[in-house]
TORROMAR-732869 format. One line per field, with one value per residue (C-alpha): residue in three letters; z, x negated, y negated. Coordinates in steps of 0.25 Angstrom, whole numbers, plus 5000, padded with zeros to 4 digits. Layout:
BEGIN
resn = [ala; ...]
w = [Z; ...]
u = [X; ...]
v = [Y; ...]
This chain:
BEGIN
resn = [unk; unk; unk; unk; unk; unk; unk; unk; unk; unk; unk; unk; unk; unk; unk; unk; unk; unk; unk; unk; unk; unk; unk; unk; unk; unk; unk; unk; unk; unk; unk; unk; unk; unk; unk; unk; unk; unk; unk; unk; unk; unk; unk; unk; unk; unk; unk; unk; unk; unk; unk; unk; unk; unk; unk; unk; unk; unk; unk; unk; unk; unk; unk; unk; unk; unk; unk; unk; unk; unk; unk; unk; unk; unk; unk; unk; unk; unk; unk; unk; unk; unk; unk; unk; unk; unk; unk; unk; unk; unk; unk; unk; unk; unk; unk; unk; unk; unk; unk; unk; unk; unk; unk; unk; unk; unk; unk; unk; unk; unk; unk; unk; unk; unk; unk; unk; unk; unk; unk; unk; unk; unk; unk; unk; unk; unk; unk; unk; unk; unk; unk; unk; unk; unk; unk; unk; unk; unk; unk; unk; unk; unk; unk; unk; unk; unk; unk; unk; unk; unk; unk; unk; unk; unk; unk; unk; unk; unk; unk; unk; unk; unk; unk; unk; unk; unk; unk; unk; unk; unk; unk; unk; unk; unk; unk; unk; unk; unk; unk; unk; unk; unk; unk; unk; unk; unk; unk; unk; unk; unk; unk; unk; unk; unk; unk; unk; unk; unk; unk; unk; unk; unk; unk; unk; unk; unk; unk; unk; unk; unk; unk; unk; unk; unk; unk; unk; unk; unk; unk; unk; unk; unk; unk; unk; unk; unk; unk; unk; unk; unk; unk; unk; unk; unk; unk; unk; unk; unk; unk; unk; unk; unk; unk; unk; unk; unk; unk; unk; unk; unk; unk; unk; unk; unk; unk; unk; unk; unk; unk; unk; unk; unk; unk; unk; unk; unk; unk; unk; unk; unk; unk; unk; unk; unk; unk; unk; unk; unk; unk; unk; unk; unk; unk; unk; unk; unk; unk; unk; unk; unk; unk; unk; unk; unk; unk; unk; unk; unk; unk; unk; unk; unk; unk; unk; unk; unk; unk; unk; unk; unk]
w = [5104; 5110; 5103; 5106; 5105; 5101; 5107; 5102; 5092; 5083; 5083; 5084; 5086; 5074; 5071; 5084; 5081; 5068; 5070; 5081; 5072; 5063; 5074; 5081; 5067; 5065; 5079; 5079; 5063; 5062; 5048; 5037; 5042; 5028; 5030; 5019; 5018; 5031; 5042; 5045; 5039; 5047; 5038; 5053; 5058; 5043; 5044; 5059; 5056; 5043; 5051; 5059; 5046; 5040; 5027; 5021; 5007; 5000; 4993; 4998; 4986; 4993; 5003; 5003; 5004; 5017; 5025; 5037; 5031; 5039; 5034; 5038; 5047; 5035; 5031; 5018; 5007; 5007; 4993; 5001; 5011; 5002; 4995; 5008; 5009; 4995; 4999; 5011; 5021; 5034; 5037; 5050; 5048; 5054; 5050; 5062; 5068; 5063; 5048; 5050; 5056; 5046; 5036; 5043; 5042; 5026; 5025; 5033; 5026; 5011; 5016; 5020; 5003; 5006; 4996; 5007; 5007; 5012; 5017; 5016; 5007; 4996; 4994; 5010; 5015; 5024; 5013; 5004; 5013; 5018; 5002; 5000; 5011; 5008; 4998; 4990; 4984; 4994; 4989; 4994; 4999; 5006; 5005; 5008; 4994; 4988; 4993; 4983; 4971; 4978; 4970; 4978; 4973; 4984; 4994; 5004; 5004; 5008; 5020; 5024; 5033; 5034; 5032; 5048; 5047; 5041; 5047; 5053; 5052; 5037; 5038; 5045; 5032; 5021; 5030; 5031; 5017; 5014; 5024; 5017; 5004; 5007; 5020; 5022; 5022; 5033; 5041; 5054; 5054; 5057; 5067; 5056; 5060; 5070; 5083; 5082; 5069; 5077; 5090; 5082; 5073; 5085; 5091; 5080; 5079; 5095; 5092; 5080; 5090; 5098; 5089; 5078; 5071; 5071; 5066; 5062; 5062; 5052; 5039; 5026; 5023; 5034; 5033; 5049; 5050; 5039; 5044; 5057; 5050; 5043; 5053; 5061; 5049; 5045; 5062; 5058; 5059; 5052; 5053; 5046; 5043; 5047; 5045; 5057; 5065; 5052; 5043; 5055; 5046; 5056; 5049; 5050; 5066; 5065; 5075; 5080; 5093; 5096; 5088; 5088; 5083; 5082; 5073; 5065; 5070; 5063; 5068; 5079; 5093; 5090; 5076; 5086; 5096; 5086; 5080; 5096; 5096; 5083; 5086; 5100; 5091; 5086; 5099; 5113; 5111; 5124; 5121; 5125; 5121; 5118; 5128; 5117; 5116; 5123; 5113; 5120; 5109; 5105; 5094; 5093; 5087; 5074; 5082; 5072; 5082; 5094; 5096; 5092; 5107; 5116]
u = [5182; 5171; 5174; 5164; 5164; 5153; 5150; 5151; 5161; 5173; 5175; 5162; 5162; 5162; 5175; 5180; 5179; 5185; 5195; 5200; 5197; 5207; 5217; 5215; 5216; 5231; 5235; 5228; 5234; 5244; 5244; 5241; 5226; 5217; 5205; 5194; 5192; 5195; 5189; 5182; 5183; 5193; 5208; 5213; 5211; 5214; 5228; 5229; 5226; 5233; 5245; 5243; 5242; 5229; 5226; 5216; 5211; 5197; 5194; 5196; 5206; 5215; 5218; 5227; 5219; 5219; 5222; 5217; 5206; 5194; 5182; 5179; 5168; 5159; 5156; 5161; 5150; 5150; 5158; 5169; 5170; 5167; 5179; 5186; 5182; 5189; 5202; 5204; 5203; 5203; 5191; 5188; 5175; 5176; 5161; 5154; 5144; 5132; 5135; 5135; 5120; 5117; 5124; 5115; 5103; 5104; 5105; 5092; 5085; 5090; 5086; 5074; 5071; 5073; 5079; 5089; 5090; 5105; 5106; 5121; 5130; 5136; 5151; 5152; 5160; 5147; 5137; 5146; 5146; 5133; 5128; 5136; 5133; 5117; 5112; 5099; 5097; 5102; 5101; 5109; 5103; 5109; 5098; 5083; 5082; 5087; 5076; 5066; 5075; 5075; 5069; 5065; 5058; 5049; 5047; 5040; 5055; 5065; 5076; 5085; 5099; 5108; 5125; 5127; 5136; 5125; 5118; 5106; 5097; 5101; 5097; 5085; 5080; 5083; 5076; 5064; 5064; 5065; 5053; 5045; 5046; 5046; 5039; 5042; 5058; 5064; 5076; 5083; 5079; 5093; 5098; 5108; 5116; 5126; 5125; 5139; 5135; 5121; 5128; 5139; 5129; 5120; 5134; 5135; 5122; 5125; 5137; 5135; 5124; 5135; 5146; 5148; 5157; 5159; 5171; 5167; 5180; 5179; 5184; 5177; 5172; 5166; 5152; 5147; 5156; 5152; 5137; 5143; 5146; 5135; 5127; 5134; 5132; 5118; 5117; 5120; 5137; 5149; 5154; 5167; 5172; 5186; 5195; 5206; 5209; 5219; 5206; 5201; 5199; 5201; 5192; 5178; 5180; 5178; 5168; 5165; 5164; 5161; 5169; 5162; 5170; 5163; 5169; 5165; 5165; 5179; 5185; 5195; 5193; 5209; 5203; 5194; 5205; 5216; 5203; 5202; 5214; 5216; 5204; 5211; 5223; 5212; 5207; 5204; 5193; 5184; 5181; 5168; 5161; 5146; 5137; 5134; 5135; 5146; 5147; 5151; 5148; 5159; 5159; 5164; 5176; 5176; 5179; 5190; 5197; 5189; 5196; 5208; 5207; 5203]
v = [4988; 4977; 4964; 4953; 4937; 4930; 4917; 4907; 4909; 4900; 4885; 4874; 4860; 4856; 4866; 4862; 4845; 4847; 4854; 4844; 4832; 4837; 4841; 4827; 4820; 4827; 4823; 4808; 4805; 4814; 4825; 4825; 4826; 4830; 4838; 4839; 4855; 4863; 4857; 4869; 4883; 4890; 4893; 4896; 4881; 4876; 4879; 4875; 4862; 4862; 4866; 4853; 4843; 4843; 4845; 4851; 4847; 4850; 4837; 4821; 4819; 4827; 4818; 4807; 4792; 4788; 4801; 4805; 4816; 4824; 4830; 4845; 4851; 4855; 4838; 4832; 4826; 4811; 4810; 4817; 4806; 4796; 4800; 4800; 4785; 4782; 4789; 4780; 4794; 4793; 4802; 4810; 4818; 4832; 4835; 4844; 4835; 4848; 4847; 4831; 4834; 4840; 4830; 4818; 4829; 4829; 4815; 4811; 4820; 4816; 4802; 4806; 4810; 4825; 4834; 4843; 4858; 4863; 4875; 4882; 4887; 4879; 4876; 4876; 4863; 4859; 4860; 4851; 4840; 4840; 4840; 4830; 4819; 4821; 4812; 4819; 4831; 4844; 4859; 4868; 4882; 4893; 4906; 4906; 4911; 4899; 4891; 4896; 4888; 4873; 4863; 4851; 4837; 4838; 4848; 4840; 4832; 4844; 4843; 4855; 4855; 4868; 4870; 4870; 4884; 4892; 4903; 4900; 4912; 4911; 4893; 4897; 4907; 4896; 4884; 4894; 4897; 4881; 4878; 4890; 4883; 4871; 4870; 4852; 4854; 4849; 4852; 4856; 4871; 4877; 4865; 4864; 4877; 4872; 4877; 4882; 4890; 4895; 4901; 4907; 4914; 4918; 4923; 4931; 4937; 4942; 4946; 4955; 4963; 4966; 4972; 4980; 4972; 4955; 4949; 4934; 4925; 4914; 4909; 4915; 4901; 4898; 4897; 4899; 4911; 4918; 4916; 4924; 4936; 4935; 4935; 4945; 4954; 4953; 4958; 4971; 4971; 4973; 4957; 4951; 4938; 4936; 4925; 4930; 4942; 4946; 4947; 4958; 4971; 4983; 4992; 4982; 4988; 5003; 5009; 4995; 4996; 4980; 4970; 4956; 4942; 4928; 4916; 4904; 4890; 4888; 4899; 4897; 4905; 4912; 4920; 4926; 4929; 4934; 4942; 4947; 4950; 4959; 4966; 4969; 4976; 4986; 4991; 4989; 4976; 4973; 4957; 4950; 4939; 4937; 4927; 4913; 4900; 4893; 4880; 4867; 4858; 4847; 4836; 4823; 4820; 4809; 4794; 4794; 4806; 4801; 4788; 4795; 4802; 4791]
């Protein structure tokens, strides 16, 4: 059996930062190190890090006043660090730099008198704090059908940013459906989708030509990997969403000649090589991996952790 990487595939830079923030926090201040949700949605790296001394809560009030407490990838609403301000917390911001641009994005606009359009799904971590850090009125939309419904004081005064995990061909259909009615909105087209989320989806998209079956690893609620299966899927293949190689069900391979594997931003590289590895017990496998983007990209750590290292 051919089994095929895609490329690029697994951890971004923001995934990457936060991760180490936490990890740098534990060693610079010792545990109990308290993370607001999980700093990115990955059950795997959860309980590595939890295995290490952080503790992760849901809400502020869980936290003991004055402990050292950091904010996950997705952004928290301005009442959550408000709250953390009140508490005495110690705050290290693991916010991705791409969901604070687009944080910045909303504010200028709502500043400017615009009513905002979000595009993305509700209940998700990113859109809850990107909801709550803009100060006017924001409607939430996640289908070009919904665009028909909005009700806006003034059309001519209408802004639009995306969740940055989203998928883009499915962005660029509500932004077109937006500019159709309402032909003054304003926005960044899809410069909102992270370029980590576009070359995996791209990767995706090259990759399910190829095979005749794609196994995505990622968490069930992470939104940028449930885009990659959706996306390998509507290409025309069976594609499955797997937590681990222990969630590999046997029987999604028959007749497959070609096996192709990509993963979510917060999936770490060892799911794809234990999920290598199982496939390997199955049959003979003959591994390559598709030509892509070869992402070099790096954050900056918080100064907080910065002059921790100098």
């Amino acid at each position: 059996m051919e089994v095929v990487l895609a490329q690029p595939r697994g951890f971004c830079a923001g995934v990457e930062r936060a991760i180490e923030i936490v990890e740098s926090a534990l060693e610079k201040y010792g545990p109990p190190i308290y993370v607001r949700h999980e700093i990115v949605h990955n059950r795997h790296v959860v309980e590595r890090l939890r295995a290490k001394g952080a503790r992760f809560v849901d809400e502020i009030d869980e936290i003991p006043p004055g402990s050292v407490t950091i904010f996950s990838a997705h952004g928290v609403a301005s009442a959550v660090e408000e709250r953390a301000a009140e508490l005495g917390l110690s705050v290290i911001d693991a916010t991705c730099p791409l969901v604070s641009k687009v944080h910045i994005e909303g504010q200028r606009y709502a500043r400017e008198g615009r009513e905002i359009v979000l595009v993305g799904h509700a209940g998700h971590p990113e859109i809850q704090g990107t909801m709550g850090r803009i100060k006017g009125r924001v409607h939430l939309i996640s289908r070009p059908e919904e665009v028909a419904s909005l009700r806006v004081a003034d059309p001519e005064k209408l802004a639009f940013i995306t969740q940055t995990t989203l998928s883009v061909d499915d962005t660029r259909a509500v932004i077109e459906a937006l500019k159709a009615r309402f032909p003054a909105a304003v926005g960044p087209d899809t410069k909102d989708i992270c370029y980590a989320t576009q070359n995996r989806q791209r990767a995706a998209r090259e990759l399910a030509r190829r095979v005749d079956v794609v196994l995505v690893v990622g968490a069930p609620n992470s939104s940028n990997s449930n885009r990659l299966r959706e996306i390998a899927s509507a290409s025309g293949v069976k594609a499955y969403l797997i937590e681990d190689a222990r969630a590999l069900d046997p029987a999604w391979l028959e007749g497959a000649g070609a096996v192709g594997i990509t993963a979510g931003a917060s999936a770490p590289a060892e799911l794809v090589e234990e999920l290598i590895a199982r496939l390997s017990e199955l049959a003979e496998i003959e591994l390559s991996e598709l030509d892509g983007v070869r992402e070099n990209v790096r954050f900056r750590m918080p100064k907080e952790l910065l002059e921790a290292s100098l």
